[in-house]
C-alpha positions as semicolon CSV with decimal commas, in nm:
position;residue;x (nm);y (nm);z (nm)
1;X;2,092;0,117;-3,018
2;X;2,174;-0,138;-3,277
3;X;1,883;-0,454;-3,254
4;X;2,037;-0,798;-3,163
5;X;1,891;-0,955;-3,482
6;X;2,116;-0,701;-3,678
7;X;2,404;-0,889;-3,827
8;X;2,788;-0,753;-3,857
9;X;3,064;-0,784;-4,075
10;X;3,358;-0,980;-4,039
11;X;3,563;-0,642;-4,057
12;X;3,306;-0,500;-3,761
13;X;3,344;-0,812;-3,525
14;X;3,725;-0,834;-3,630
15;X;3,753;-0,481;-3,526
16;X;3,579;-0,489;-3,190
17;X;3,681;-0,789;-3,096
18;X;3,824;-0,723;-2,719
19;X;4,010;-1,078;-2,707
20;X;4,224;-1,051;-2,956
21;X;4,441;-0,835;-3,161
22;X;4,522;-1,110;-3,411
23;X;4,277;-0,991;-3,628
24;X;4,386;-0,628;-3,608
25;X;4,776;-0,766;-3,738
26;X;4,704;-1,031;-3,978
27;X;4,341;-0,931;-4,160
28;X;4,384;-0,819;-4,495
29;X;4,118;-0,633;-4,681
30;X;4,191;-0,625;-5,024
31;X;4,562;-0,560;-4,983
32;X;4,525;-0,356;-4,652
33;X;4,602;-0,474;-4,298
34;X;4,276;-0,394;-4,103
35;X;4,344;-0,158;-3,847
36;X;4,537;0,062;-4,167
37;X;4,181;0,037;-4,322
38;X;4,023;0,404;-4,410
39;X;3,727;0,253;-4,241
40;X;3,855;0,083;-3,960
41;X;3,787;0,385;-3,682
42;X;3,429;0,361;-3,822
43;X;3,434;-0,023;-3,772
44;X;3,560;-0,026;-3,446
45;X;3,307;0,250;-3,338
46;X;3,036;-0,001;-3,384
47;X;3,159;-0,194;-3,101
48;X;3,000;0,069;-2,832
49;X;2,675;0,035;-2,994
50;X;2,417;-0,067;-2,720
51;X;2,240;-0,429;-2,842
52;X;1,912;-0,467;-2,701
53;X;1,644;-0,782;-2,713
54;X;1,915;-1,050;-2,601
55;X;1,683;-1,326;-2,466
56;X;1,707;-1,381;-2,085
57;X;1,835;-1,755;-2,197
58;X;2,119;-1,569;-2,410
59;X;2,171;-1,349;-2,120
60;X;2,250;-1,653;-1,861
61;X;2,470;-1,864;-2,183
62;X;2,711;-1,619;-2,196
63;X;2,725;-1,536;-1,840
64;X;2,610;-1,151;-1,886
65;X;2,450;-0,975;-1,594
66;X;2,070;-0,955;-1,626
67;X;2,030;-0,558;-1,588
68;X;2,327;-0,355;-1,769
69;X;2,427;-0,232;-2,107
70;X;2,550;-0,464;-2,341
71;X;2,775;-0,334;-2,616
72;X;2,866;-0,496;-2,953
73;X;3,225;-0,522;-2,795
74;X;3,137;-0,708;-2,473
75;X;2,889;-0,954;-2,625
76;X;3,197;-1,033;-2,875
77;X;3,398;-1,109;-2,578
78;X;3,118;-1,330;-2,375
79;X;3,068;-1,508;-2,676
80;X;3,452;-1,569;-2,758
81;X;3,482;-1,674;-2,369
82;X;3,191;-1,868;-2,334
83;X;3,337;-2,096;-2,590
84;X;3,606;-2,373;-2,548
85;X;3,926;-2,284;-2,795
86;X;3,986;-2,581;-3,020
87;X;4,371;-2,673;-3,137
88;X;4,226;-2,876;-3,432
């Protein structure tokens, strides 16, 4: 179980992130795309840790069900759709 307070990389969140593959096509690190990364199957493991301590408040924001298993992955994606997608 990985503790909510914990913070991730942007190559973690990038790599879990359910919503989107842009991430996985376009992010460079250093010179290498991403998902070519010799780390990136280690990076995208982190997205079935279990998070724990989300506050009830947090639970009901992001629309998550109140008694479950949250994952790094899905609280990426609640996050991602709880939020409106600006073209600015």
């Amino acid at each position: 179980m990985t503790r909510w307070q914990d913070t991730f990389s942007k190559e973690v969140i990038a790599a879990c992130d359910p919503t989107r593959d842009e991430a996985l096509e376009n992010m460079l690190i250093g010179k290498v795309m991403l998902k070519e990364h010799s780390r990136f199957q280690e990076w995208q493991s982190k997205g079935d840790k279990v998070l724990y301590t989300l506050s009830k408040q947090t639970w009901i924001e992001l629309g998550l069900p109140e008694k479950g298993i949250v994952t790094l992955r899905r609280l990426i994606e609640a996050i991602k759709l709880s939020r409106p997608v600006s073209n600015e």
